[in-house]
C-alpha positions in Angstrom: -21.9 114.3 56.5 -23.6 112.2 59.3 -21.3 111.4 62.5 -22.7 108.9 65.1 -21.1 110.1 68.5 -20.8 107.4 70.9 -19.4 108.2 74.9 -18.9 106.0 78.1 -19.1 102.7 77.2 -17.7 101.5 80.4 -16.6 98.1 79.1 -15.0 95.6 82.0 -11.9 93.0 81.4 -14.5 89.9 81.7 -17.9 91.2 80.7 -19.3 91.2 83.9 -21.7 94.1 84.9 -19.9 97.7 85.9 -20.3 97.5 89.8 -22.9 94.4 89.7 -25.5 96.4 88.3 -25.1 97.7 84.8 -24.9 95.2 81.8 -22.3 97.6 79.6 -21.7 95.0 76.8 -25.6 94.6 76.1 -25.4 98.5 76.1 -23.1 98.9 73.8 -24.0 96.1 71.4 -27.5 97.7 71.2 -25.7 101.1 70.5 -23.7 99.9 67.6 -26.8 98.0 66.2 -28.9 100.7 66.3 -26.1 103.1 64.3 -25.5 100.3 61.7 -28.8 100.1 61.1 -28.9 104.0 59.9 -30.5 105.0 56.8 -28.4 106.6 55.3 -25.4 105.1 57.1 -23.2 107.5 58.8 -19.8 108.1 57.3 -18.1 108.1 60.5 -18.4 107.1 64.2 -16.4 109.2 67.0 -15.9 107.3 70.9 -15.3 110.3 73.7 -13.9 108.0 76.1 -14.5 105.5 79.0 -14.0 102.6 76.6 -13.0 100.7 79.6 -14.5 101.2 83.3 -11.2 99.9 84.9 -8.6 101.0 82.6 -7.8 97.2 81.7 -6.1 96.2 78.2 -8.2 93.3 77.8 -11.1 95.6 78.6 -10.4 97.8 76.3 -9.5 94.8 73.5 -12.9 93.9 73.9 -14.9 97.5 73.2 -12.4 97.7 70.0 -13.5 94.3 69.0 -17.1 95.4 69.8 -16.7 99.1 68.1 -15.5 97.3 65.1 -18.8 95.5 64.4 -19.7 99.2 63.1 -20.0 99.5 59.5 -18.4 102.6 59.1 -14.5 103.7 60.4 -14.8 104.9 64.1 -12.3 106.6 66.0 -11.6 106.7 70.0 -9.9 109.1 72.1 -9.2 107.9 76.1 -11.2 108.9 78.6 -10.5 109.2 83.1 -11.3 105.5 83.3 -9.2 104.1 81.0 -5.3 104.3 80.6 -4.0 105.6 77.3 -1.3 102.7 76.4 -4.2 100.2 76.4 -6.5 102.2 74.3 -3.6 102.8 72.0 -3.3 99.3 71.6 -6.5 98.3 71.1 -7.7 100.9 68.9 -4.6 102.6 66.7 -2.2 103.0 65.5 -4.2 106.2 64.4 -2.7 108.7 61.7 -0.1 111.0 63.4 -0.5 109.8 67.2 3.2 109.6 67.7 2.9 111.0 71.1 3.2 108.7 74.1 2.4 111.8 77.0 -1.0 112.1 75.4 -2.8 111.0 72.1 -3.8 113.5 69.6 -4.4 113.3 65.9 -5.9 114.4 62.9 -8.2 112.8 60.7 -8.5 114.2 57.2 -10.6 112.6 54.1 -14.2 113.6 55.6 -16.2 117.1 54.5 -14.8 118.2 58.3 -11.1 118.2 60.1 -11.7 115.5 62.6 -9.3 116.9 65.5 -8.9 114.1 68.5 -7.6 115.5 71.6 -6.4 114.1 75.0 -6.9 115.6 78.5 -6.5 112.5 80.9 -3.6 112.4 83.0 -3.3 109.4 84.8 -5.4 110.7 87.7 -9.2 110.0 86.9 -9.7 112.6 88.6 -7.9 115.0 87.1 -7.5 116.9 83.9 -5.4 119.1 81.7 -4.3 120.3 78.0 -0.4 120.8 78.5 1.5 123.1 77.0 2.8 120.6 74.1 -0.6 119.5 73.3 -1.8 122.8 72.4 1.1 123.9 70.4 0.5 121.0 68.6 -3.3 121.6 68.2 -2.1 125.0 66.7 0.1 123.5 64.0 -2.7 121.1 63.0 -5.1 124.4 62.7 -2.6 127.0 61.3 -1.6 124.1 58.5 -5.1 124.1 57.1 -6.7 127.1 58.6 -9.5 127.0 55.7 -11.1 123.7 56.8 -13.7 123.3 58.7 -12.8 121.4 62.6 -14.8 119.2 64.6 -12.1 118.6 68.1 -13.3 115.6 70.0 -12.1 114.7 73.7 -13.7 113.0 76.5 -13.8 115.4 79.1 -16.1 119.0 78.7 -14.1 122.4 78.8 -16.5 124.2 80.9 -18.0 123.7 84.1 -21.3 121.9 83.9 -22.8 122.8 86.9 -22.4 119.4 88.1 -20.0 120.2 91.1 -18.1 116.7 91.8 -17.8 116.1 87.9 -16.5 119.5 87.3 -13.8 119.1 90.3 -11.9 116.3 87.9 -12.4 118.4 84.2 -9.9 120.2 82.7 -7.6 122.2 85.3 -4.7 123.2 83.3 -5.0 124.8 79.9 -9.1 124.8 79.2 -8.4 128.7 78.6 -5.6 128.4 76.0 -7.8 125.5 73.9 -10.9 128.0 74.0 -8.7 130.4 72.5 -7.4 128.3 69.6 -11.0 127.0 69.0 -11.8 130.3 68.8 -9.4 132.2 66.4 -10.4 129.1 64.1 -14.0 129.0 64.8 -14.1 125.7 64.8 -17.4 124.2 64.3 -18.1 122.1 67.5 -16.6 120.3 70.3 -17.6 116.5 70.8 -17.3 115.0 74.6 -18.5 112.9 76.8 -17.6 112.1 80.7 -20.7 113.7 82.2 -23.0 110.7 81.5 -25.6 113.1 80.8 -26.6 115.0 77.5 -25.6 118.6 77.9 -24.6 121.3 75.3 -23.6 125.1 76.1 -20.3 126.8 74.2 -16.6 127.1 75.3 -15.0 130.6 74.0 -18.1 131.1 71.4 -17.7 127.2 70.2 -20.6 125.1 70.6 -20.1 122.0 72.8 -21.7 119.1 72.8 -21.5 116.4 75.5 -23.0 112.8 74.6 -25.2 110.8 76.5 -23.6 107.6 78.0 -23.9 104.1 76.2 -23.6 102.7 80.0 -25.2 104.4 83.2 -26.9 107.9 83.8 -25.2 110.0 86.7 -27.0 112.2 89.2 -27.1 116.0 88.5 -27.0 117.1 91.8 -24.6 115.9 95.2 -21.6 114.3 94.8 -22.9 111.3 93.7 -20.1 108.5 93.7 -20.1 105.1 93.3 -23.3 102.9 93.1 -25.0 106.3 93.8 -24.3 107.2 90.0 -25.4 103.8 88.8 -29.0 104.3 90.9 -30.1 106.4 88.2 -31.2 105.0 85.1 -32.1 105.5 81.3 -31.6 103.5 78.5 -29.0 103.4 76.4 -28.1 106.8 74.0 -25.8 108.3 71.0 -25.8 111.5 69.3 -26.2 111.8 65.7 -24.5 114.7 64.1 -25.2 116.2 60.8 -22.8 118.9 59.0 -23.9 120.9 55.9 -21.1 121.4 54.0 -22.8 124.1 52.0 -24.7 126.0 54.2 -21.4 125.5 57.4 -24.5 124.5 60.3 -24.2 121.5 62.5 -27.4 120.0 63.8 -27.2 116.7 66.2 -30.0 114.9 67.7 -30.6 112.8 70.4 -31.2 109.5 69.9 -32.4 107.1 72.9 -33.1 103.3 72.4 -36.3 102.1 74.5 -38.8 104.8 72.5 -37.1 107.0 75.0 -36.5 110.7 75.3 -35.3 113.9 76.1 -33.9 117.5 75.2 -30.6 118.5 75.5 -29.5 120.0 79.3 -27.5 123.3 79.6 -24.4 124.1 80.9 -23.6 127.4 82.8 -23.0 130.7 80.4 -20.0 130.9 78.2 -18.1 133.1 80.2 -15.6 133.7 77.2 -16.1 137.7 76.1 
């Protein structure tokens, strides 16, 4: 099973450039190119976030419309900079999100459980799993507790290092979803948010954070605004590959441009 994971496109309302400077749609239309033309294709492609840069509906029309050029299904989760309703909109109805505080579902049908999952709040810049999210997230793994999970979410549930990204992640409940992960050992977690590739583990699970289809951000100082646009790199995805038979997931990399780069590391897994 091959899984193209796409994060941050940072689409705006009228296609003009996120802050002046960076040209998302060319971004993104050079992302979804470059997965479609795959050989072999993957079977599915999974968005952690940031459709939208502004949180507009007709921003977030507009990356569905230009997600859905990918020749494979594709599902989204919202991200800080969007707001959930217009995501919703432009990209479900998805199976089983029949929750308006926060949008969670299951896909089945694929070798792996795809588990989405929803931390945003309302406040970019702030995060948290409530309570009635992660009961729910321990129905969907006590109802099949033999399948393999993949979770996807936009936001990482550990600190990074990264000191003004980490003060908006997850604030309430990162514990309680390292424990669930856990008990299941779930395969991976897929995010995005830090506009930087970076892996490390959350309660023993592996976590993966993509590389952003839009802007690279700074890995040091608080970096806001056009300071986090100053630093560029071209446009990136992940591809994931699961083996069903021997239970591994490898994922690579993959820069347009001929660029390149290794994965960064977060801080320790302070889980015991």
């Amino acid at each position: 099973m091959l899984i193209a994971h796409v994060s941050d496109p940072h689409l705006t309302a009228d296609g003009a450039p996120m802050h002046g400077v960076v040209d998302t749609d060319t971004a993104l239309a050079r992302v979804v190119a470059d997965i479609n033309a795959l050989d072999p294709l993957p079977g599915v492609a999974l968005v952690t976030g940031d459709l939208t840069h502004d949180g507009d509906a007709a921003a977030a029309a507009r990356a569905a419309a230009m997600l859905s050029a990918l020749r494979m299904p594709w599902f989204a989760v919202p991200g800080n900079h969007d707001r959930r309703d217009a995501v919703r909109a432009a990209c479900g109805p998805y199976p089983g999100d029949a929750a308006a505080a926060w949008m969670a579902y299951a896909v089945d049908g694929f070798p792996l459980r795809l588990l989405a999952l929803d931390a945003t709040t309302g406040d970019p810049f702030r995060a948290a799993m409530p309570p009635a999210q992660l009961a729910w997230l321990a129905d969907r793994l006590a109802e099949a507790p033999e399948r393999p999970v993949l979770a996807f979410l936009h936001h990482p549930p550990f600190d990074t290092g990264i000191g003004w990204l980490d003060e908006m992640g997850i604030a309430e409940g990162r514990h309680e979803l390292g424990v669930l992960l856990r008990r299941h050992a779930a395969v991976a977690v897929l995010c995005g948010h830090l506009h930087h590739p970076m892996r490390g583990a959350w309660h023993g699970v592996p976590v993966l954070a993509a590389p952003s289809v839009a802007n690279r951000t700074m890995l040091s100082g608080r970096g806001t605004g056009l300071e986090t646009v100053a630093v560029s790199a071209p446009p990136g995805y992940v591809l994931h590959r699961w083996d069903a038979a021997a239970k591994t997931l490898t994922s690579e990399l993959r820069f347009l441009d001929g660029h390149a780069e290794d994965w960064r590391r977060a801080r320790p897994d302070p889980a015991p």
